[in-house]
N, CA and C atoms of all chains as a GROMACS GRO file, in nm:
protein
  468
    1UNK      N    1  -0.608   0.722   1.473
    1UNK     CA    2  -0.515   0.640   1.396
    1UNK      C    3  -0.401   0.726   1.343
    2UNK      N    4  -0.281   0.681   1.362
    2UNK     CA    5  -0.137   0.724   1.306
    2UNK      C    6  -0.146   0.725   1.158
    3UNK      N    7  -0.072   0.851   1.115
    3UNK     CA    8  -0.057   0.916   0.964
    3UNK      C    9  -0.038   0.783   0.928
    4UNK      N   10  -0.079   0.741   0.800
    4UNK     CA   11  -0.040   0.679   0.704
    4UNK      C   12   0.121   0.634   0.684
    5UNK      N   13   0.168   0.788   0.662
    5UNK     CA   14   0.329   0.808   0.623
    5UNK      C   15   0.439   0.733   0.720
    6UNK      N   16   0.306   0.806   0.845
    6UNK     CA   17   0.481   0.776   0.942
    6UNK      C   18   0.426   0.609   0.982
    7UNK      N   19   0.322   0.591   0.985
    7UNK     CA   20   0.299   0.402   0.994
    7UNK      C   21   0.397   0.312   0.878
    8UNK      N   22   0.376   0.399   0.775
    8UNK     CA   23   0.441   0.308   0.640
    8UNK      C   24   0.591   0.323   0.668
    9UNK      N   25   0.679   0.418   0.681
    9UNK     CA   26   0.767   0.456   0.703
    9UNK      C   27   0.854   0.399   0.836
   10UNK      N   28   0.756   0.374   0.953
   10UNK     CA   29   0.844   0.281   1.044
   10UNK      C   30   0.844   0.155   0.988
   11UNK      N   31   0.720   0.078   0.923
   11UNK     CA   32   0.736  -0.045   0.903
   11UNK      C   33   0.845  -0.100   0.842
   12UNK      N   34   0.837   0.014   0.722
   12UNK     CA   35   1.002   0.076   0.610
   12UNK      C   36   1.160   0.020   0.667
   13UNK      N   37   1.126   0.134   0.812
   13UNK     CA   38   1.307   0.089   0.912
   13UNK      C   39   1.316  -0.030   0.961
   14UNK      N   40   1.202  -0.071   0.994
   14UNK     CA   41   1.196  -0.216   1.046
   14UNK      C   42   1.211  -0.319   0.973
   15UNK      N   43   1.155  -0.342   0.857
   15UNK     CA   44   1.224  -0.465   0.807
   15UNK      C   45   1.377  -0.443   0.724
   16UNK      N   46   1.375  -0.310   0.721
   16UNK     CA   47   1.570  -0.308   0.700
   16UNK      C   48   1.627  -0.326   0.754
   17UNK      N   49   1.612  -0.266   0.921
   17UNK     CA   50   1.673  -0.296   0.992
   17UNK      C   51   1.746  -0.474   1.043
   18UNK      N   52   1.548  -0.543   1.017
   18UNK     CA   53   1.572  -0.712   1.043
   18UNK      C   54   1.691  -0.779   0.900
   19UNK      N   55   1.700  -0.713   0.817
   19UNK     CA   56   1.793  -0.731   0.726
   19UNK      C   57   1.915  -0.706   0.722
   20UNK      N   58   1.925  -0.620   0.826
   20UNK     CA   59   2.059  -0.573   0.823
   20UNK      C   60   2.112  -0.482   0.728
   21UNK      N   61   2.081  -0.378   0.686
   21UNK     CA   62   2.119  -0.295   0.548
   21UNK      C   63   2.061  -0.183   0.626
   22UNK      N   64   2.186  -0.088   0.541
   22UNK     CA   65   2.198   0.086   0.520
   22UNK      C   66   2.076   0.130   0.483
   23UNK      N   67   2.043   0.261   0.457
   23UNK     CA   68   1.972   0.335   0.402
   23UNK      C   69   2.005   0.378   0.266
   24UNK      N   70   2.143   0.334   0.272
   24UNK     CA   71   2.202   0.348   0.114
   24UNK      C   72   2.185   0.249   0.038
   25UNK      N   73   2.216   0.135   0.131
   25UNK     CA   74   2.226   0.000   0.004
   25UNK      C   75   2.085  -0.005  -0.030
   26UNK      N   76   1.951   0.016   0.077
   26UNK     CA   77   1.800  -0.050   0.029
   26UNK      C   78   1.812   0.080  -0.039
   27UNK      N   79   1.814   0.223  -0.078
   27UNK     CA   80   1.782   0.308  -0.185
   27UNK      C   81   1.877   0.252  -0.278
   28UNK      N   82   1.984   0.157  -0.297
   28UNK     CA   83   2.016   0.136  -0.390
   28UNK      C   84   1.946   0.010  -0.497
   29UNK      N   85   1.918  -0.047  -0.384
   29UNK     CA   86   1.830  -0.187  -0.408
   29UNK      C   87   1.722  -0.141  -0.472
   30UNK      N   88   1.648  -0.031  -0.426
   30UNK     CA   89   1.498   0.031  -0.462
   30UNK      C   90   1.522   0.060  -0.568
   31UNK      N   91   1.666   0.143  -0.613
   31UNK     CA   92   1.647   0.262  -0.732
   31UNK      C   93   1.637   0.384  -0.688
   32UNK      N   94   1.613   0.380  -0.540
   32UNK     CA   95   1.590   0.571  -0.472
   32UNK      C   96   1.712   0.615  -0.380
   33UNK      N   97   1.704   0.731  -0.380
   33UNK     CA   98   1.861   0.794  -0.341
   33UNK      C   99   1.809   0.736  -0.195
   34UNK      N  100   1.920   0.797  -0.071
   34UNK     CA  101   1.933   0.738   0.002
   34UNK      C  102   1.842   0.859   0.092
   35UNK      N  103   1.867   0.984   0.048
   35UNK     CA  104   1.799   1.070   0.106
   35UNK      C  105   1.609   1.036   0.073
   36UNK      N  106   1.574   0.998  -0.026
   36UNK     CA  107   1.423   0.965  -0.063
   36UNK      C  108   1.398   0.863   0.068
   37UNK      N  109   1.464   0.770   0.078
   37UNK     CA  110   1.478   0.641   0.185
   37UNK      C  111   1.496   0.699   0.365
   38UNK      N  112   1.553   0.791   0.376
   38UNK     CA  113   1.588   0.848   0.547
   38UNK      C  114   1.426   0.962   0.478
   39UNK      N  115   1.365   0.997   0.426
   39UNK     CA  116   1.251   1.108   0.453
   39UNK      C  117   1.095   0.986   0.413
   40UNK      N  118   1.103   0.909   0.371
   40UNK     CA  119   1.016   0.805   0.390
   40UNK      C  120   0.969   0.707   0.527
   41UNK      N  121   1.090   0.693   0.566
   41UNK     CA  122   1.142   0.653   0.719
   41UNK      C  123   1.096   0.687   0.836
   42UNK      N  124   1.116   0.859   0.791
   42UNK     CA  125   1.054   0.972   0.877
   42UNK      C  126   0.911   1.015   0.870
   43UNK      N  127   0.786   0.989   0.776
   43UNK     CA  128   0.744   0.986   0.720
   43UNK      C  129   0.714   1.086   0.684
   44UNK      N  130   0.747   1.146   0.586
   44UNK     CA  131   0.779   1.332   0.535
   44UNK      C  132   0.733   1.304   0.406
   45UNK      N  133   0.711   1.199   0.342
   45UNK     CA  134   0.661   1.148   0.210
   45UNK      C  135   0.561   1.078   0.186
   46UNK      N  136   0.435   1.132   0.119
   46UNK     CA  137   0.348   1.114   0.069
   46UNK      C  138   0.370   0.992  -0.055
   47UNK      N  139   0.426   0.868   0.000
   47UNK     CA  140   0.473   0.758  -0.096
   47UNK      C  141   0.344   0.736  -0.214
   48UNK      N  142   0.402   0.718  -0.341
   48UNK     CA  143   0.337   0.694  -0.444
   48UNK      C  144   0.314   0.519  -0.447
   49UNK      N  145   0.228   0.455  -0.512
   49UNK     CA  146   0.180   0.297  -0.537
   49UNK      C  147   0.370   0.289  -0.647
   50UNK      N  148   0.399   0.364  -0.685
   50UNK     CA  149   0.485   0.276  -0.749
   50UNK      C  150   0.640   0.308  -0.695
   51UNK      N  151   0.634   0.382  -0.560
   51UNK     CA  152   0.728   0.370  -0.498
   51UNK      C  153   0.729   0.276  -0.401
   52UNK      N  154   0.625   0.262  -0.333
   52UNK     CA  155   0.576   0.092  -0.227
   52UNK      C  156   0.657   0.013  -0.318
   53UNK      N  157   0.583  -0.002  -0.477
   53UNK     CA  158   0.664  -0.150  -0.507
   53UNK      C  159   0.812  -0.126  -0.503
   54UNK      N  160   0.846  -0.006  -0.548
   54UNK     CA  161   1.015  -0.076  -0.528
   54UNK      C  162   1.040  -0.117  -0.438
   55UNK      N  163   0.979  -0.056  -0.305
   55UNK     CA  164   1.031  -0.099  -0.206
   55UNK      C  165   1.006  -0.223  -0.139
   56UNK      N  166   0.921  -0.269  -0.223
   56UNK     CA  167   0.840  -0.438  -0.166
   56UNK      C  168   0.997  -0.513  -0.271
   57UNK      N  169   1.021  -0.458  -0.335
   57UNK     CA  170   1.140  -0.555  -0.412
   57UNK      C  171   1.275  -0.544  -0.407
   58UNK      N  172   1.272  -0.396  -0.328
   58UNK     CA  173   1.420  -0.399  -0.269
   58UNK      C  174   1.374  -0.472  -0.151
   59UNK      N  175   1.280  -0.486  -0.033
   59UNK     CA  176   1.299  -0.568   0.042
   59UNK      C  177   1.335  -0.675   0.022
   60UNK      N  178   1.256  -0.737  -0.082
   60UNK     CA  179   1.230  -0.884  -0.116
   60UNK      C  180   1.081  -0.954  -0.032
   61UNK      N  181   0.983  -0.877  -0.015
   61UNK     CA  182   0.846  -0.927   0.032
   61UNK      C  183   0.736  -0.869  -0.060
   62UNK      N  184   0.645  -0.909  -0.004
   62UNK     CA  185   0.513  -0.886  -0.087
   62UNK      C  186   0.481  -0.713  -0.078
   63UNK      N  187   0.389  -0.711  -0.140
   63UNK     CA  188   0.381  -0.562  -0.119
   63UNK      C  189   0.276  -0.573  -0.001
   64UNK      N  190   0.175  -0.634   0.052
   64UNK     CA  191   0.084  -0.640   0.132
   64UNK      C  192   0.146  -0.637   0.260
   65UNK      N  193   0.288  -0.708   0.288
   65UNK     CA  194   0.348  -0.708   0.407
   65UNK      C  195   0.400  -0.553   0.446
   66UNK      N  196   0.402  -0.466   0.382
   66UNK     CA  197   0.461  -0.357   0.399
   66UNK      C  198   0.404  -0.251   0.500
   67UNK      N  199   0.265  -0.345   0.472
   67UNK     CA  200   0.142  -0.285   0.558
   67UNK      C  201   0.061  -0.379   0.616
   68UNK      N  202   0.177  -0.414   0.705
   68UNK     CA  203   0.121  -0.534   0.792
   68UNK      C  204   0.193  -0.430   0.979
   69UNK      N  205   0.104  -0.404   0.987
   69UNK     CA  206   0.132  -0.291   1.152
   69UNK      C  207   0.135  -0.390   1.292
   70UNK      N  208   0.191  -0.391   1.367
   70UNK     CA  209   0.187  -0.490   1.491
   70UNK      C  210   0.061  -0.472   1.546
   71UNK      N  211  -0.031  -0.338   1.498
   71UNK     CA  212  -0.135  -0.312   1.595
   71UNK      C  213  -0.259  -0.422   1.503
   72UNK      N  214  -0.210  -0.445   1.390
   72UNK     CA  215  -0.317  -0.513   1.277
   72UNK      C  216  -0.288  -0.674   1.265
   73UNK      N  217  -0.182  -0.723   1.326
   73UNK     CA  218  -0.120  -0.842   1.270
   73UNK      C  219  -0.267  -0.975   1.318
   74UNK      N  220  -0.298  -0.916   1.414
   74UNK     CA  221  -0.413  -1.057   1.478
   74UNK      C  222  -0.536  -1.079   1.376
   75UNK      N  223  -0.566  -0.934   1.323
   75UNK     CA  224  -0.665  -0.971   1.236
   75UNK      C  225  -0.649  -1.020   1.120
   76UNK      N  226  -0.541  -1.083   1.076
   76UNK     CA  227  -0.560  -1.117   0.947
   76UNK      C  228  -0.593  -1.267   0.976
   77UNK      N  229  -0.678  -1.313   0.852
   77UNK     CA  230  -0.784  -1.373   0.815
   77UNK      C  231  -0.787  -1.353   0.700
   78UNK      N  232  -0.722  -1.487   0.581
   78UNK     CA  233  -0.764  -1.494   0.429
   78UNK      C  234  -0.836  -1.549   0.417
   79UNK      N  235   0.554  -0.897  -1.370
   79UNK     CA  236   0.453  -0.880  -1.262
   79UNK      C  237   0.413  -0.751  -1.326
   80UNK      N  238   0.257  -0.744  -1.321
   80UNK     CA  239   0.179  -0.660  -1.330
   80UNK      C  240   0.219  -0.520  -1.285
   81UNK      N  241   0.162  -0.425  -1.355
   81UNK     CA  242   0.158  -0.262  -1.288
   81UNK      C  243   0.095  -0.237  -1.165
   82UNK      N  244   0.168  -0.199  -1.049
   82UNK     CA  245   0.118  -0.240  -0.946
   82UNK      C  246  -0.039  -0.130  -0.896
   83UNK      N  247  -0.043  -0.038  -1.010
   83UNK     CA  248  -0.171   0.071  -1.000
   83UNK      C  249  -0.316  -0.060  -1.080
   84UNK      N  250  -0.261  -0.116  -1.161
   84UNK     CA  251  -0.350  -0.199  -1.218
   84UNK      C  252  -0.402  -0.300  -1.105
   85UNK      N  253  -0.271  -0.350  -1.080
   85UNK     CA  254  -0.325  -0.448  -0.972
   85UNK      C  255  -0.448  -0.386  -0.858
   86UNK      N  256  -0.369  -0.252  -0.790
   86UNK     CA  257  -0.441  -0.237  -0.710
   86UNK      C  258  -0.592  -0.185  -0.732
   87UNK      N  259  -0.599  -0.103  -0.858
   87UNK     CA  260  -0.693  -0.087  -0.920
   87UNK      C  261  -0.844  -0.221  -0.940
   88UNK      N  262  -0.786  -0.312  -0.968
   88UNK     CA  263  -0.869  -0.437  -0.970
   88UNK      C  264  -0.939  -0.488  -0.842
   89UNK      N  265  -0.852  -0.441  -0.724
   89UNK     CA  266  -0.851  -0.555  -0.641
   89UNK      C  267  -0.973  -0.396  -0.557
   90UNK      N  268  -0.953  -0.301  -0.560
   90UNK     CA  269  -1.022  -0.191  -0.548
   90UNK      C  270  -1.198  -0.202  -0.593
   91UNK      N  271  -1.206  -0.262  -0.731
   91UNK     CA  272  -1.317  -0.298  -0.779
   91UNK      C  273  -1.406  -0.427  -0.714
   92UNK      N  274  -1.278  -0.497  -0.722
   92UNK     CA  275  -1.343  -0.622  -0.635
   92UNK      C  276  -1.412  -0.617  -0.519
   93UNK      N  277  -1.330  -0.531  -0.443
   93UNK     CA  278  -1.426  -0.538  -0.296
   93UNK      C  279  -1.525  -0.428  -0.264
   94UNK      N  280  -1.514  -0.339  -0.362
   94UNK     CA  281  -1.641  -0.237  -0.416
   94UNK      C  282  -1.726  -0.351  -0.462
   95UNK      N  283  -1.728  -0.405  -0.581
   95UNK     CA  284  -1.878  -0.471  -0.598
   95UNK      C  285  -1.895  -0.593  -0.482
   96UNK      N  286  -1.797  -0.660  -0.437
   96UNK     CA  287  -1.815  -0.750  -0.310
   96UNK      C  288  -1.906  -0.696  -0.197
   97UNK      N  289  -1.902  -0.561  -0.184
   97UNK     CA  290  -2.036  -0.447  -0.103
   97UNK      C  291  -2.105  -0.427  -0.168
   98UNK      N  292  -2.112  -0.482  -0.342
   98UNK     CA  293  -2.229  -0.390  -0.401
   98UNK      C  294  -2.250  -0.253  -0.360
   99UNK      N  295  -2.096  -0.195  -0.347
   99UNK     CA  296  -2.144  -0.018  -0.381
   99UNK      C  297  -2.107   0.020  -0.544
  100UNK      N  298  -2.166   0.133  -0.543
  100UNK     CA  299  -2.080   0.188  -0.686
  100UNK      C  300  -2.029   0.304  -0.653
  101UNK      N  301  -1.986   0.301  -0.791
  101UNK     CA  302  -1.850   0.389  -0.776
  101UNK      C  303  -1.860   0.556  -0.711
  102UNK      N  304  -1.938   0.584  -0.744
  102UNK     CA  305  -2.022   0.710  -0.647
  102UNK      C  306  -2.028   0.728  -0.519
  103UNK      N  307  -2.102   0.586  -0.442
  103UNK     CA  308  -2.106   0.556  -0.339
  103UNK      C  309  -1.972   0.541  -0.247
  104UNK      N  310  -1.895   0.456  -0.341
  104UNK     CA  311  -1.741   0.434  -0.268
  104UNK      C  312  -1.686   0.597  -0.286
  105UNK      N  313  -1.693   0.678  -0.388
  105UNK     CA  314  -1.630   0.829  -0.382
  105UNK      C  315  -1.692   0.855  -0.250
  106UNK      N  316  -1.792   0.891  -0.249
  106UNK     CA  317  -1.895   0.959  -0.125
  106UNK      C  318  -1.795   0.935  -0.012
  107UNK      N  319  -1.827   0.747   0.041
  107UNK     CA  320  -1.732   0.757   0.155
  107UNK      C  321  -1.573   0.792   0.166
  108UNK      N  322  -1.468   0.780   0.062
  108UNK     CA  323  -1.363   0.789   0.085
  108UNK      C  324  -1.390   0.960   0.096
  109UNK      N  325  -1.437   1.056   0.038
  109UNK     CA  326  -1.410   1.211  -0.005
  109UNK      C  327  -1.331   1.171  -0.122
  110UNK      N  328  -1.365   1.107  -0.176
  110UNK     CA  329  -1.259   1.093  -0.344
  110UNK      C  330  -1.417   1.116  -0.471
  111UNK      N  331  -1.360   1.162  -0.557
  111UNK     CA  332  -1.479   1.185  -0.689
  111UNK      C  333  -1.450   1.046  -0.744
  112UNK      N  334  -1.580   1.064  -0.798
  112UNK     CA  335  -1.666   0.934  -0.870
  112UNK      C  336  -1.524   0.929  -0.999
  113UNK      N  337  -1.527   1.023  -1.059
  113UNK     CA  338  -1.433   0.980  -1.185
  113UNK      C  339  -1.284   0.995  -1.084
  114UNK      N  340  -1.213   1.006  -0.989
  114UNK     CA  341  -1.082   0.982  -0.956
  114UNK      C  342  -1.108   0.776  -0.927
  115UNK      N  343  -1.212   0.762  -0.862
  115UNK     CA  344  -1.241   0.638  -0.846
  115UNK      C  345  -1.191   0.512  -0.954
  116UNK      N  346  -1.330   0.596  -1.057
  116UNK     CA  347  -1.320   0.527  -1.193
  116UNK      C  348  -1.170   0.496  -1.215
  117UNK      N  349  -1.100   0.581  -1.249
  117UNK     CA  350  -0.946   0.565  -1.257
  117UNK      C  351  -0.866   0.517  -1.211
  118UNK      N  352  -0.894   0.497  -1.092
  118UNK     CA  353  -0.813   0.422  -1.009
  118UNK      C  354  -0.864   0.284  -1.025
  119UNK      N  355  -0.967   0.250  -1.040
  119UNK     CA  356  -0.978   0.075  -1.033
  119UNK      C  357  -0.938   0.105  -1.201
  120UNK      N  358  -0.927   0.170  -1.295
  120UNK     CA  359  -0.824   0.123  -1.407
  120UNK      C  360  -0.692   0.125  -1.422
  121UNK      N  361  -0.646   0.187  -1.322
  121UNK     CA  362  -0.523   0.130  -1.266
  121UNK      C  363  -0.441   0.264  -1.364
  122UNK      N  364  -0.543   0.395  -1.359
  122UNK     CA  365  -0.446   0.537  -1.445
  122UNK      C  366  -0.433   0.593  -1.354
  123UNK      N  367  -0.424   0.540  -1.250
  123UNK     CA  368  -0.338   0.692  -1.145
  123UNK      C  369  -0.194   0.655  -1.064
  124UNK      N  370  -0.093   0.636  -1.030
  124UNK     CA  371  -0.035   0.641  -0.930
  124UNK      C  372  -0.058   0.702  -0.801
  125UNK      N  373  -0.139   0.606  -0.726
  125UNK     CA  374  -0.257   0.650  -0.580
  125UNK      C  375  -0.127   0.656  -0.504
  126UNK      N  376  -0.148   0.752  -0.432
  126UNK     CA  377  -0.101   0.764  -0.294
  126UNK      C  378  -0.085   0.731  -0.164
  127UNK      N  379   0.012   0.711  -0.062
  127UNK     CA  380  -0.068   0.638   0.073
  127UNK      C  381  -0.195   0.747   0.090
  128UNK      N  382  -0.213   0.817   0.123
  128UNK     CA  383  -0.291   0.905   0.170
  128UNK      C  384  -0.431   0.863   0.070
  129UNK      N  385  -0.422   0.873  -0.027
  129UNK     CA  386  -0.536   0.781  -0.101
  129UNK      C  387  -0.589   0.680  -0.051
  130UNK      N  388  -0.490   0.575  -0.046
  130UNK     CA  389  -0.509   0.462  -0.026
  130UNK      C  390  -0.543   0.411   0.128
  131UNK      N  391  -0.536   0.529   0.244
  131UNK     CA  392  -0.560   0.545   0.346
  131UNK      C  393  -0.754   0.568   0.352
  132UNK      N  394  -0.771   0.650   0.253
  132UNK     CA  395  -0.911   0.690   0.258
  132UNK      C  396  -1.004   0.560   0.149
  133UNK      N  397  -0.898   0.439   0.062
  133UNK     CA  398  -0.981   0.369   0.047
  133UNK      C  399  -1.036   0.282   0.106
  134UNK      N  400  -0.903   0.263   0.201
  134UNK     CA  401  -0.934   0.166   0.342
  134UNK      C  402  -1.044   0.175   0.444
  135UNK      N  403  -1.034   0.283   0.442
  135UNK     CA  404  -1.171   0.388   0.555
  135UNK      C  405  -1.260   0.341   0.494
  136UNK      N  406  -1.291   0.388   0.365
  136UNK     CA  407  -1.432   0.378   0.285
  136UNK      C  408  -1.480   0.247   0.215
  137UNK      N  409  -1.375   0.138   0.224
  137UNK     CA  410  -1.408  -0.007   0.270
  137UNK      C  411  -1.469  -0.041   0.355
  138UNK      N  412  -1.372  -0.019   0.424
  138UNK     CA  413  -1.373  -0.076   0.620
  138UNK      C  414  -1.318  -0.190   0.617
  139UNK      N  415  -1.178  -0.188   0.559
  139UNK     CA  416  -1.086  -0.270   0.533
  139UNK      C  417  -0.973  -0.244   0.616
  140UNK      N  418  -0.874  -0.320   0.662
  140UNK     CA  419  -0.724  -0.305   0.737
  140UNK      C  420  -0.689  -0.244   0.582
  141UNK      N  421  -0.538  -0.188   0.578
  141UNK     CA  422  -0.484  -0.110   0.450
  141UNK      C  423  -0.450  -0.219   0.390
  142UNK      N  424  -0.295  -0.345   0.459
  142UNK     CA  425  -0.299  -0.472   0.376
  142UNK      C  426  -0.338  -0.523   0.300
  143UNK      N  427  -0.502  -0.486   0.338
  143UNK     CA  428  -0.599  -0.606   0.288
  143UNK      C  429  -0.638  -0.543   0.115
  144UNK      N  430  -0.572  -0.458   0.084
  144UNK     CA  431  -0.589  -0.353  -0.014
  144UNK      C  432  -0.489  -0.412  -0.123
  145UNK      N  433  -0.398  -0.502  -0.070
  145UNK     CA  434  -0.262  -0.559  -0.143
  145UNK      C  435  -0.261  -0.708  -0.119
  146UNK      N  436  -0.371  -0.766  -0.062
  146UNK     CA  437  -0.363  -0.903  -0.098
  146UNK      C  438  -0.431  -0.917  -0.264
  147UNK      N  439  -0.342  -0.995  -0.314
  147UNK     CA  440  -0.369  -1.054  -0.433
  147UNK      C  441  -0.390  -1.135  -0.467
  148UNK      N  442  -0.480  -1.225  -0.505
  148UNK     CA  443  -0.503  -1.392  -0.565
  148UNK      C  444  -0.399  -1.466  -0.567
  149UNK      N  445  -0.257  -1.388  -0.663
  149UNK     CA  446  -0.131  -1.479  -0.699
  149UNK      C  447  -0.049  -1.467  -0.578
  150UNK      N  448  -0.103  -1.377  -0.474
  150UNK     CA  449  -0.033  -1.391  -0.322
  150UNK      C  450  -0.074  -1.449  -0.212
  151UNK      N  451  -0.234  -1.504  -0.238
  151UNK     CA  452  -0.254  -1.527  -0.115
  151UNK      C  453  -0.208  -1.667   0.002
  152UNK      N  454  -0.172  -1.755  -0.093
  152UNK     CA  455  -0.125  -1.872  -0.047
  152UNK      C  456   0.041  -1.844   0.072
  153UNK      N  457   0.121  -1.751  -0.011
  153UNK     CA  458   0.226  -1.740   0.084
  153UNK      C  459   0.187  -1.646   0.222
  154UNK      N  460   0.047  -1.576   0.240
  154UNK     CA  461   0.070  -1.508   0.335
  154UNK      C  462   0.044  -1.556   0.480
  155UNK      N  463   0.191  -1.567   0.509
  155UNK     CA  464   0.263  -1.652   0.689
  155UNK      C  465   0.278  -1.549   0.793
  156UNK      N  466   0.213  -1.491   0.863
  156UNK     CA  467   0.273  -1.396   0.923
  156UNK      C  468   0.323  -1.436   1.072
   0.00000   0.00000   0.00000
């Protein structure tokens, strides 16, 4: 199984990307520089629980979706 | 909205006693100590992915499933 970091971190580019936004505007949206945002990305960062949430609210999604992986999406089941 | 270490902290407990392990038992499998445990389902640590990677393991949970929440589960559409 793929690092943690760099799993969290593509999911990261990917829904910015489906948004359409910089690496500047979502670290601005987050509250985190833009450089914290391109080394998260990459996954070079050991993300903290209360950096996920900003970033579940600069997205604008849940925090559970953040860690929703294409390789995991079939099994979900609430 | 809640502290998102609290939240996850709770929801940590939940599916620990949902196995009926304790808190020992869940340290054992993640490689995490009994008192980092404790703490974390009280929601005093800011956990890490890398944490939160080894609570998943020592579930035998998808990671997601670590961030579904009661007050979320109705919207989750994937």
């Amino acid at each position: 199984m793929e690092n943690i970091n760099i799993r969290f971190g593509r999911r990261i580019k990917e829904l910015r990307l489906m948004q359409n936004v910089s690496q500047e505007e979502l670290g601005f949206r987050c509250q985190l520089s833009k450089n914290y945002v391109s080394d998260v990305e990459r996954g070079r960062r050991n993300v903290s629980l209360k950096a996920v949430e900003k970033f579940a609210l600069g997205l604008k999604v849940p925090v559970y979706y953040l860690f929703v992986w294409h390789d995991e999406e079939e099994t979900v089941h609430l």
